[in-house]
C-alpha positions as CSV (number, residue, x, y, z in Angstrom):
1,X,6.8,-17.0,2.7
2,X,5.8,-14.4,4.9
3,X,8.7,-11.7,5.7
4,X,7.9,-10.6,9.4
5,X,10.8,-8.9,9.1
6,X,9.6,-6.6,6.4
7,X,6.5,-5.5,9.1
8,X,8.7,-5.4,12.0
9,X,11.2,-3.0,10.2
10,X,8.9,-0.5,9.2
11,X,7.5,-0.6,12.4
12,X,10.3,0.5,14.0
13,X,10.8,3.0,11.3
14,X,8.0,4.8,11.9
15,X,7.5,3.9,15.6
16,X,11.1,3.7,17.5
17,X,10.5,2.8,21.1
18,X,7.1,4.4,21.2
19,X,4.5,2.6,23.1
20,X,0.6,2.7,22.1
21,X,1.6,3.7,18.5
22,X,-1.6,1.4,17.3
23,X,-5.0,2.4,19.9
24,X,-7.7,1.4,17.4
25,X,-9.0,-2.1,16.7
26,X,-8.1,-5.1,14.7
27,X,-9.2,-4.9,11.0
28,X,-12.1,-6.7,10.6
29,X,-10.5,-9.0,7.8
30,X,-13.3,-11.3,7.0
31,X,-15.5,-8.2,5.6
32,X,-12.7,-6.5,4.0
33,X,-11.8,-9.5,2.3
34,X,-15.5,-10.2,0.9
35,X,-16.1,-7.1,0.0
36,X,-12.9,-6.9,-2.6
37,X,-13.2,-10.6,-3.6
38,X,-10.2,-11.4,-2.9
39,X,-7.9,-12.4,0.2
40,X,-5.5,-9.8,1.4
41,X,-1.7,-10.4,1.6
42,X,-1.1,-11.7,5.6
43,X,2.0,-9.6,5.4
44,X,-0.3,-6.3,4.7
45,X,-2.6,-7.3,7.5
46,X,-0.1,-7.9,9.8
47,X,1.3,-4.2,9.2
48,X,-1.8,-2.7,9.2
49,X,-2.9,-4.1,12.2
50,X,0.2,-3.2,13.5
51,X,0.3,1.0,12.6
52,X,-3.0,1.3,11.1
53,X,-3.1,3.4,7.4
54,X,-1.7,6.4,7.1
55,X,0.9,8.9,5.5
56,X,4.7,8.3,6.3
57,X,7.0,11.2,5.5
58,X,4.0,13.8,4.2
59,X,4.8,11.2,0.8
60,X,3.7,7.5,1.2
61,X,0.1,6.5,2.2
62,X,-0.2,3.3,3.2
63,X,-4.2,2.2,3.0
64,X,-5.8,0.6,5.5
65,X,-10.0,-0.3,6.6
66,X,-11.9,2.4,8.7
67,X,-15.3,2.2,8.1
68,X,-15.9,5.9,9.6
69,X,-12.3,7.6,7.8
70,X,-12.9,7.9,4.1
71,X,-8.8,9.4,3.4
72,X,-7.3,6.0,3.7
73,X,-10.1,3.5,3.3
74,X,-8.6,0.5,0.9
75,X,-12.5,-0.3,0.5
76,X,-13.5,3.1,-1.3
77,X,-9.6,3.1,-3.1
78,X,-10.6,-0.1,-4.4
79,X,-14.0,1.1,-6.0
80,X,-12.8,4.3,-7.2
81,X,-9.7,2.4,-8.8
82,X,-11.8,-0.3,-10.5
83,X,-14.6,2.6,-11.7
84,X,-11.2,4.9,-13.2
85,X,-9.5,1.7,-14.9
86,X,-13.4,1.5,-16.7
87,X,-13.6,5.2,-17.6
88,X,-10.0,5.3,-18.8
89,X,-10.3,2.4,-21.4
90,X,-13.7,3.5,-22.6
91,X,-12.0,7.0,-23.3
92,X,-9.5,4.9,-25.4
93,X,-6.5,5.6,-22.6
94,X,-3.9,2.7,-23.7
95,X,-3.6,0.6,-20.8
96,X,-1.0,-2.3,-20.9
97,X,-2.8,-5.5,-21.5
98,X,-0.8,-7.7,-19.2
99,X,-2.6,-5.8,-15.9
100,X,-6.0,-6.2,-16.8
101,X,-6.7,-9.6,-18.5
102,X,-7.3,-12.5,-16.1
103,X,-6.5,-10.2,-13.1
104,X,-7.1,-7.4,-11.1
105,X,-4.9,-4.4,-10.1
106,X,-5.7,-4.2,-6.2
107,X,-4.3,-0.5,-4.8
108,X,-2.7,-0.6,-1.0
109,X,-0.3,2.6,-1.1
110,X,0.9,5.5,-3.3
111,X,3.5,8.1,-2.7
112,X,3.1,11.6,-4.5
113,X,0.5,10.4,-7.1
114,X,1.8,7.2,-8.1
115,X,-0.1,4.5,-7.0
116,X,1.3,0.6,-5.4
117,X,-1.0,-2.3,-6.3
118,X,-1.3,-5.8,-6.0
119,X,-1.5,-7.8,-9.1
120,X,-4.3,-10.4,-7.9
121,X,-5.3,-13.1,-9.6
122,X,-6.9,-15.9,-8.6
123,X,-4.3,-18.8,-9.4
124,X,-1.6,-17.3,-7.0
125,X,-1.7,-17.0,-3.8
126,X,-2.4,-13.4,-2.0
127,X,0.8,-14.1,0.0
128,X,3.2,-14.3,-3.7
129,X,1.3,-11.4,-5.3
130,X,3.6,-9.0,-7.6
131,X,3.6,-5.5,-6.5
132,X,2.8,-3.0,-9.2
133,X,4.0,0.8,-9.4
134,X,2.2,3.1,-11.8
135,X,3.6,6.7,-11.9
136,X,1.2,9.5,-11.9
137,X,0.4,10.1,-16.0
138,X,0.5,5.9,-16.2
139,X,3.2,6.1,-18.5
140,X,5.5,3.7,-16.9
141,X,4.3,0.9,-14.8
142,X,7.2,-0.8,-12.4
143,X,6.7,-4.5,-11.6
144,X,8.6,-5.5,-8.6
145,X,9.0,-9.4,-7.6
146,X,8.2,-8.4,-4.0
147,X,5.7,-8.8,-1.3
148,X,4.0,-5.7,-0.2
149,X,5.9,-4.5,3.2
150,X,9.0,-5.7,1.3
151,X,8.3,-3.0,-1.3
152,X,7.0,-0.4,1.4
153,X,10.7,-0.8,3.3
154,X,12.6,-1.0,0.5
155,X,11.0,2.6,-0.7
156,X,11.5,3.8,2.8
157,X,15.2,2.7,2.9
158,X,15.8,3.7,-0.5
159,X,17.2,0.6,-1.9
160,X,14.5,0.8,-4.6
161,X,13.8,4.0,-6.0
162,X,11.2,4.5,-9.1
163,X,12.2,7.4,-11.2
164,X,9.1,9.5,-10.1
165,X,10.1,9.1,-6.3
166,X,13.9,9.2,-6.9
167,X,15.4,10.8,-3.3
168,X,12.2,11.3,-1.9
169,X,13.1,8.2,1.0
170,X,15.9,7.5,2.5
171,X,16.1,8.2,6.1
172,X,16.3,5.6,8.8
173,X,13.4,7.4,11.0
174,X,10.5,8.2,9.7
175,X,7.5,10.3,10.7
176,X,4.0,8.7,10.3
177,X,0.3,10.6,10.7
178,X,-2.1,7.7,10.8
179,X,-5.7,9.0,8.8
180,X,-7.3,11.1,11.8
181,X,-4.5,11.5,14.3
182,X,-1.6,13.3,15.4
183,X,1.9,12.8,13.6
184,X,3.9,10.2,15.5
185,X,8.0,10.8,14.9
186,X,10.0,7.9,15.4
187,X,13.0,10.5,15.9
188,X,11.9,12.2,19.0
């Protein structure tokens, strides 16, 4: 089930009674979606088309489509994630099994070098995809039984808080920059 809720809260975290905080386009999700195999979570597009990617509190990026902005292009994420999970088992890195047999780790945000992904797989639906956090040195990786705006407001509200990002969040109004424009501060 799709929690609105969850994209209408960090909304008005990072908006307040702002008007015009999204002036660009609706994502062209058709191409996105062919071009990662795979259907995006509706509760991701809805945000995104919503605020648009970029960086909340100078921490969490939140990636969106923008086929002329490179910094928070899910497309080229996606590519360079794929290409680094490759290079890091043929260097021998130990990677844990679980993430990379019968599915694909799909990234849509990080927050000070630790990356969010989607755990995709083709049996479940895009909408009940597991959200997976992977600290910086991927020592620890953080399954969370949650959608992803579920786990984006949760971080922003503190009520989860993964060791690596431990007091980072918190406040109830929350600055965003989307990728190429000014900072928009849901405080002012």
């Amino acid at each position: 089930m799709i929690r609105i809720s969850d994209v209408d809260s960090i909304v008005r975290m990072v908006s307040g009674d702002l008007p015009g905080l999204r002036e660009v386009g609706i994502v062209d999700w058709d191409y996105v979606e062919a071009d990662i195999g795979y259907s995006a979570p509706r509760d991701y597009k809805n945000l995104i088309d919503a605020i648009g990617a970029g960086v909340i509190d100078d921490s969490l990026c939140i990636y969106g489509v923008d086929r002329i902005d490179r910094d928070g292009n899910l497309l080229e994420l996606v590519r360079l994630c794929d290409d680094a999970w490759e290079d890091y088992r043929t260097a021998g890195v130990v990677l844990p099994e679980r993430y990379f047999s019968g599915v694909r780790l799909i990234p849509f945000g990080s927050a000070e070098g630790n990356y969010f992904y989607w755990i995709a797989t083709e049996s479940v639906s895009a909408d009940d995809w597991n959200v997976v956090f992977v600290d910086v040195d991927l020592q620890n990786w953080y399954e969370y039984d949650l959608m992803a705006t579920e786990f984006i407001r949760r971080l922003l509200t503190a009520e989860i808080e993964p060791p690596t990002l431990a007091g980072i969040f918190g406040l109830k109004h929350h600055k965003m920059e989307r990728f190429g424009d000014e900072p928009v501060d849901s405080a002012s």
